[in-house]
Structure formats: structure tokens, C-alpha cells
C-alpha positions in Angstrom: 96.2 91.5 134.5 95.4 88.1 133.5 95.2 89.3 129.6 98.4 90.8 130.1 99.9 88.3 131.1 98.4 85.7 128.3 99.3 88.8 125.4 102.8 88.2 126.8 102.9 84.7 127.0 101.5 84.8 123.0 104.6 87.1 122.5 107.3 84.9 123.9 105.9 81.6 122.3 105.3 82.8 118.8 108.7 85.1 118.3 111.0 82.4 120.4 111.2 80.1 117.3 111.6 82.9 114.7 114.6 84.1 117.0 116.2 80.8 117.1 115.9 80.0 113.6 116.7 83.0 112.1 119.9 83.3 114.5 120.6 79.4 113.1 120.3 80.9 109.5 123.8 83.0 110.5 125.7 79.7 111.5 125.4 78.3 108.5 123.8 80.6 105.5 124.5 78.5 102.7 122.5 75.3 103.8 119.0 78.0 104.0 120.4 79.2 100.4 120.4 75.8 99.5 116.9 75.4 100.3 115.8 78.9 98.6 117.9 77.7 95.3 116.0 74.6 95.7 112.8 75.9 95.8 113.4 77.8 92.0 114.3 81.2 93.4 116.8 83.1 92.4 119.4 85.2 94.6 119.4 82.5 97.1 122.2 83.9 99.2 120.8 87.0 99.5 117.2 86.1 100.0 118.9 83.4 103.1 120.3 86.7 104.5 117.4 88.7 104.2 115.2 85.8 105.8 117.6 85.3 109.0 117.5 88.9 109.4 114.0 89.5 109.0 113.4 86.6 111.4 115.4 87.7 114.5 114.3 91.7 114.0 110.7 90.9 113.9 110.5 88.2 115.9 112.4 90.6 118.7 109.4 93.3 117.9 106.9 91.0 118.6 109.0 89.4 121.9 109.4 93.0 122.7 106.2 94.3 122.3 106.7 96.9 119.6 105.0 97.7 116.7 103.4 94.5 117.5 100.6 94.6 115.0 102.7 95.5 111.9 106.0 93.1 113.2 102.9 90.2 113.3 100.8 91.1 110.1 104.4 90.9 108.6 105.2 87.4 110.2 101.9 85.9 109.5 102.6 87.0 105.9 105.8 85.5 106.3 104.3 82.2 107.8 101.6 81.8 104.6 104.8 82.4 101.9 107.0 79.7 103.5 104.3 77.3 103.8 103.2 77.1 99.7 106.3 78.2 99.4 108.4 75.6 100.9 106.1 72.9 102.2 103.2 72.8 99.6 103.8 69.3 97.5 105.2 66.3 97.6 108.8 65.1 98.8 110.9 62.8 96.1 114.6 62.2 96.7 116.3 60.2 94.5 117.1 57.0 95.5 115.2 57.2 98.9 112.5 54.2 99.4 108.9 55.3 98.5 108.0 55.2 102.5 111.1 57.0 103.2 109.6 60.0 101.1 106.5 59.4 102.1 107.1 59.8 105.6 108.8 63.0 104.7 105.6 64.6 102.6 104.0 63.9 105.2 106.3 65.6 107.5 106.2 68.4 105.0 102.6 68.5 105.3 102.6 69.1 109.2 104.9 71.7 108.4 102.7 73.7 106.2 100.0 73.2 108.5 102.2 75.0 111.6 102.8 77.4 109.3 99.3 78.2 108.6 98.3 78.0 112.6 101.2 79.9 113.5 100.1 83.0 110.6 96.6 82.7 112.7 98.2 83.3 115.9 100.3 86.0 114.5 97.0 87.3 113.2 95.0 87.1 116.6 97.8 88.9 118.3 97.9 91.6 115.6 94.2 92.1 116.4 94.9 92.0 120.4 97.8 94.1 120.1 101.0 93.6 123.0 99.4 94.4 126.0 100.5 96.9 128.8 103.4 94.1 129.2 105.0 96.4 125.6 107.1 99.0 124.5 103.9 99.4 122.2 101.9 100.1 125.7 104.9 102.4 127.3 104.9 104.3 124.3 101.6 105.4 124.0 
């Protein structure tokens, strides 16, 4: 019971954020193609769309328990690629002050570092599996 109930509680607090922030992505697609575009890769609009959707579906699978251990090998994956990605390196905007960008590599740097703990925990729980709390438990 008790690791049921801590499976589930891994569930909700790792696929809460991807929900969110993949549901964000749809408000406003053009500021995550910005960021895509950005970072040097090409098809930014469609890799933004792609990236919203893929956030919400798995992050649902892994809220709802199914195919838990593919939906979080594929997140953690997910979690490693944004991080070098995205948050690997230093932060220079023109005409900011040095500490201003500072402050924000260094930002960037905790960011990479969630990243990385948050592909771990997507890894322990693709290990655990969903618990009896799943559609991955009710369907087997």
C-alpha cells in the first residue's frame, strides 16, 4: 500500500510540470519556436508543436499510469536533450550588465541540473514501474 501510494505520488509530481508546460507551449507557440530557432535548429515551429504535444501525451501516460516505463524512458530522454540542449553554456545578451548575465548562466545552470535529476527520477520510476495505483496494473 505504502509503495503504491509513493509510485503514485512519483507520478503526479514528475508529469504535473510536463502537463503544464507543454499545455503553455499551445498559448503561445511562437515564443517556444523562438527558443528552438534560437538554439540553431531548424523547423522551429514544428519542432515547438511536436514538443507541447509530446509533453502533455506523455506526461498524461505517466500521470495515468500507462505504459509508464516507455512514456518515462522517453521523458528522461527528453529531460537529458533539453538540458545540453538548451541549458548547457553560458548566457550573453547584448547590452545586459555582466552580473545581469551572469545571474542568468547561472540560472541556466540550475536548469540543466533539474533537468538531469528530473531524467533520474523518470529513470527510477521506469525501473519501479506505476504501481497497482495504473492503467499499467489494471491492464495486466
Amino acid at each position: 500500500m505504502q509503495t503504491n501510494a509513493l509510485l503514485l505520488a512519483a507520478r503526479i509530481l514528475l508529469s504535473v510540470m510536463f502537463i503544464l508546460a507543454g499545455a503553455s507551449k499551445f498559448a503561445d507557440m511562437s515564443v517556444t519556436a523562438g527558443m528552438i530557432s534560437q538554439a540553431g535548429f531548424p523547423a522551429a515551429m514544428a519542432l515547438a508543436w511536436i514538443a507541447a504535444i509530446f509533453e502533455v501525451v506523455a506526461g498524461l501516460a505517466v500521470l495515468a499510469g500507462f505504459q509508464t516505463k516507455i512514456a518515462s524512458w522517453a521523458l528522461a530522454a527528453f529531460c537529458v536533450f533539453t538540458a545540453f540542449a538548451f541549458h548547457s553554456g553560458p548566457i550573453a545578451i547584448p547590452d545586459f550588465p555582466d552580473a545581469a548575465n551572469g545571474l542568468l548562466t547561472q540560472f541556466n545552470q540550475i536548469m540543466m541540473m533539474k533537468n538531469l535529476a528530473i531524467a533520474g527520477g523518470f529513470l527510477a520510476l521506469s525501473v519501479a514501474g506505476a504501481g497497482a495505483w495504473s492503467v499499467d496494473a489494471r491492464r495486466s
